[in-house]
C-alpha positions as CSV (number, residue, x, y, z in Angstrom):
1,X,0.0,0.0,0.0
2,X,1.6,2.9,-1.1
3,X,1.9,6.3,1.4
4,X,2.1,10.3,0.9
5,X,3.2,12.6,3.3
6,X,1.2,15.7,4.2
7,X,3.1,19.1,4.7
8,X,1.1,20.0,7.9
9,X,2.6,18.7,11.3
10,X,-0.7,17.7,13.5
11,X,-0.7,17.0,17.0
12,X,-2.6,13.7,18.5
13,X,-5.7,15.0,19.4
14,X,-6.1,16.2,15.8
15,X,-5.1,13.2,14.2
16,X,-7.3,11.3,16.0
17,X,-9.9,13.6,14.7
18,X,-9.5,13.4,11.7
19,X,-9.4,9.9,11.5
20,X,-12.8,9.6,12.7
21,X,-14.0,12.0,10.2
22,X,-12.4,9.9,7.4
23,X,-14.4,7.4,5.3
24,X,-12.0,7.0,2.5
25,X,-8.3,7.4,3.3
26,X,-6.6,6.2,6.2
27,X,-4.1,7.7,7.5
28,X,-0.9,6.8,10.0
29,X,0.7,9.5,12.0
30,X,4.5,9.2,12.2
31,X,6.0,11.8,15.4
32,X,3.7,14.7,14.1
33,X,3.2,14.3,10.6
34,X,0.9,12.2,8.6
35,X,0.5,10.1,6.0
36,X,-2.0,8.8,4.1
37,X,-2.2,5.3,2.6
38,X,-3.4,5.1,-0.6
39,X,-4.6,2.2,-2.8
40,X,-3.5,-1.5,-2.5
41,X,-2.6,-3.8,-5.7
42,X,-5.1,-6.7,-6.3
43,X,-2.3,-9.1,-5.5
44,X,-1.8,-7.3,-2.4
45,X,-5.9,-7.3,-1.6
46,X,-5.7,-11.3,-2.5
47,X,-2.4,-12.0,-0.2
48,X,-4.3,-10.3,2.6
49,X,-7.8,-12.0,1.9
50,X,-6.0,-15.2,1.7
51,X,-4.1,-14.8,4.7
52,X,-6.8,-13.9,7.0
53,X,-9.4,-16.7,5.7
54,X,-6.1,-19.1,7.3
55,X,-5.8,-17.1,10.0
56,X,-9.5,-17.0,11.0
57,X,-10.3,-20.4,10.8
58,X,-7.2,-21.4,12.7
59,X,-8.0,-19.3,15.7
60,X,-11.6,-20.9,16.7
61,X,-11.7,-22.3,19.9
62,X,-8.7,-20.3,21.1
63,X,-8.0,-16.9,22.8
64,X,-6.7,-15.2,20.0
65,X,-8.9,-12.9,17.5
66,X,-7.9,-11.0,14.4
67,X,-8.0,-7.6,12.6
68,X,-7.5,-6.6,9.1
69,X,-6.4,-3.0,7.8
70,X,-9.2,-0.7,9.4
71,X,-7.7,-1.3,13.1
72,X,-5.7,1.3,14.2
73,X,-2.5,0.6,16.5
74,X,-1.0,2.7,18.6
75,X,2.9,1.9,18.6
76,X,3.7,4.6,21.0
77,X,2.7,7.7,22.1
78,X,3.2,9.2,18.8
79,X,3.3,6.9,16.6
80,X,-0.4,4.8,15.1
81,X,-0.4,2.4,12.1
82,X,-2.7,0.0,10.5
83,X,-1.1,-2.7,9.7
84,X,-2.3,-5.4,7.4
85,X,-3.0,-8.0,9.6
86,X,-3.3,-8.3,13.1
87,X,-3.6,-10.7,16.0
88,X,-4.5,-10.7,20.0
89,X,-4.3,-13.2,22.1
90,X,-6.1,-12.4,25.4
91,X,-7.9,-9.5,26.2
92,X,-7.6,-6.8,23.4
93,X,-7.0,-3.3,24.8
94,X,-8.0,0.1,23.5
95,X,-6.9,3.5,23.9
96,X,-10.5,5.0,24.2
97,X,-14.3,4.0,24.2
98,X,-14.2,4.4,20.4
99,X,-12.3,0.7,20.4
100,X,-11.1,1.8,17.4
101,X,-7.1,2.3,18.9
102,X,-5.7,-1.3,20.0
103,X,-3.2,-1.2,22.1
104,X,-1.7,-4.7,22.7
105,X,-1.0,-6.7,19.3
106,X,0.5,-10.0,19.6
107,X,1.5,-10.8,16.3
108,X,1.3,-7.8,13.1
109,X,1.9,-8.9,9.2
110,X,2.5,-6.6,6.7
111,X,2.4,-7.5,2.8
112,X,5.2,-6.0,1.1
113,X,4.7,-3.6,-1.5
114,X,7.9,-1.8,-3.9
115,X,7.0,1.7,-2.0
116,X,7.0,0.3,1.5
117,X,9.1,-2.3,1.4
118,X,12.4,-1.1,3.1
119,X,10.2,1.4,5.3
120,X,8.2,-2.2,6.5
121,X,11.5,-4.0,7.1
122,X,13.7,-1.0,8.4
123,X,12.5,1.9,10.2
124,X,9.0,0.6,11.0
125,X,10.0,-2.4,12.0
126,X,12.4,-0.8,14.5
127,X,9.2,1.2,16.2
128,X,7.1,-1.9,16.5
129,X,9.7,-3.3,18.5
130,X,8.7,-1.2,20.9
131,X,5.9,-2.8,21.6
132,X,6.1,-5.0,24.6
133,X,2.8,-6.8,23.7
134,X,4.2,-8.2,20.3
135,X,6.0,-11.5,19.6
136,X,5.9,-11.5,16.5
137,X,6.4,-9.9,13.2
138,X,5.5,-11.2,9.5
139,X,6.5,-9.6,6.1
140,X,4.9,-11.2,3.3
141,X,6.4,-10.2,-0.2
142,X,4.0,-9.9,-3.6
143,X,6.1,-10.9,-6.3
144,X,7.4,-14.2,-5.4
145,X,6.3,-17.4,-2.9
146,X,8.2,-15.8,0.5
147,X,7.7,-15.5,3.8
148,X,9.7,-14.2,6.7
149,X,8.9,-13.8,10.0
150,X,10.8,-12.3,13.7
151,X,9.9,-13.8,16.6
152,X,11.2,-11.8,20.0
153,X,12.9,-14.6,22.4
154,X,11.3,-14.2,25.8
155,X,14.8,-14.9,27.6
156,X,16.8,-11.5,25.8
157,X,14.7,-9.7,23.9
158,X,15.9,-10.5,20.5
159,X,14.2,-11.3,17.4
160,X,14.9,-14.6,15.6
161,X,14.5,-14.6,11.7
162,X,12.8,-17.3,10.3
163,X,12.3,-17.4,6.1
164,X,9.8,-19.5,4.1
165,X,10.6,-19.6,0.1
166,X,8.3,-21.9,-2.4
167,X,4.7,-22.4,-2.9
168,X,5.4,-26.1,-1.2
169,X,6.7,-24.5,1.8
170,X,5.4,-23.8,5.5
171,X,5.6,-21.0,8.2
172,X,4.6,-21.5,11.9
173,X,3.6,-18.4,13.7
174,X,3.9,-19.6,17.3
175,X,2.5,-16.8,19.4
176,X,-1.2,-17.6,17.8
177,X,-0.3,-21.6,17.5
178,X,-1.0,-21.5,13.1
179,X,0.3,-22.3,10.7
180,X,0.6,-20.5,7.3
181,X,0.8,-22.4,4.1
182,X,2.4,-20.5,1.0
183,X,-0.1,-22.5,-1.5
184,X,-3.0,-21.0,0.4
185,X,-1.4,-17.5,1.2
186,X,-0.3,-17.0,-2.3
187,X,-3.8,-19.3,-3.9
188,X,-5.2,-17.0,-7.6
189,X,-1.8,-15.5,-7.5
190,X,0.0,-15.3,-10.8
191,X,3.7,-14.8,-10.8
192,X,5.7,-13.8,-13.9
193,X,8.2,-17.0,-13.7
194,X,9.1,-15.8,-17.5
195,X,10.7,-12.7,-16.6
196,X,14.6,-12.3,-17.3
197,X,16.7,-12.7,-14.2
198,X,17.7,-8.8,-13.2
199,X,22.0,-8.0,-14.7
200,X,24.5,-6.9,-12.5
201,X,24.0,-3.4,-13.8
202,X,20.0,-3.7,-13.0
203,X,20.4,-5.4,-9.3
């Protein structure tokens, strides 16, 4: 999903504001300024649809419930996103009576797209580490069968990287007990397996 920058700095209060107000765009609001998300691919919309029908009907009968992209997360104190996918196991917490502001994600995926990609893995990434709630964190890519996920060890705090590559292949988010299959996460998706491996020049 692809982002643009407003010129005006808001504070919190207004952000939240104008979120509410907001049928069509979302918005995420990065230490004062914000950013509206704009459009999704179809191959992103089908990743995400496929990955939540798994999701969903792996979490019945346990204590674990999911969101898609119109929950709002608070990352800290000035920082809200809406990730692509979102679990909680346990209680779900919100900022407000709106319930509209979670507070305590467990486990957050994002589907990769080429104008969010290094933002998702780098900078973002680094802020959602903050979060004490989350164990673990999912990147899906678009334009090929892969996979990867972080998981935060309980005993130091770091985050072990764990890659899945192939339509045949399997990825086990452990904080929610599922398990992701890449035949169903990537299912009506048509990659371009003709396309000329990039030169040295073009990589």
């Amino acid at each position: 999903m692809a982002l643009r920058a407003y010129d005006d700095r808001m504070t919190v209060d207004e952000y939240i504001a104008l979120q509410r107000r907001s049928v069509d765009i979302k918005h995420e609001y990065i230490h004062g300024h914000v950013v509206a998300m704009v459009g999704a691919s179809e191959e992103h919309n089908t990743i995400n649809f496929n990955t939540s029908a798994s999701i969903h009907g792996q979490l019945k009968g346990k204590s674990c419930r999911g969101y898609t992209t119109d929950m709002r997360v608070r990352v800290t104190p000035q920082m809200y996103t809406y990730p692509d996918i979102i679990v909680v196991c346990g209680d779900p917490q919100f900022a407000d009576d709106q319930f509209d502001t979670l507070l305590n994600p467990t486990l957050i995926i994002e589907i990769l797209s080429p104008s969010t990609e290094r933002y998702d893995r780098g900078r973002k990434f680094a802020y959602y580490r903050a979060l004490p709630t989350l164990q673990e964190y999912v990147l899906i890519a678009q334009d090929e069968p892969r996979i990867q996920r972080y998981l935060r060890r309980t005993d130091d705090e770091q985050w072990l990287f764990t890659e899945a590559a192939g339509l045949g292949a399997t990825l086990a988010p452990t904080s929610i007990d599922c398990t992701l299959t890449l035949a169903d996460v990537y299912d009506r998706i048509d990659f371009d397996t003709d396309a000329e491996p990039p030169t040295e020049q073009d990589s």
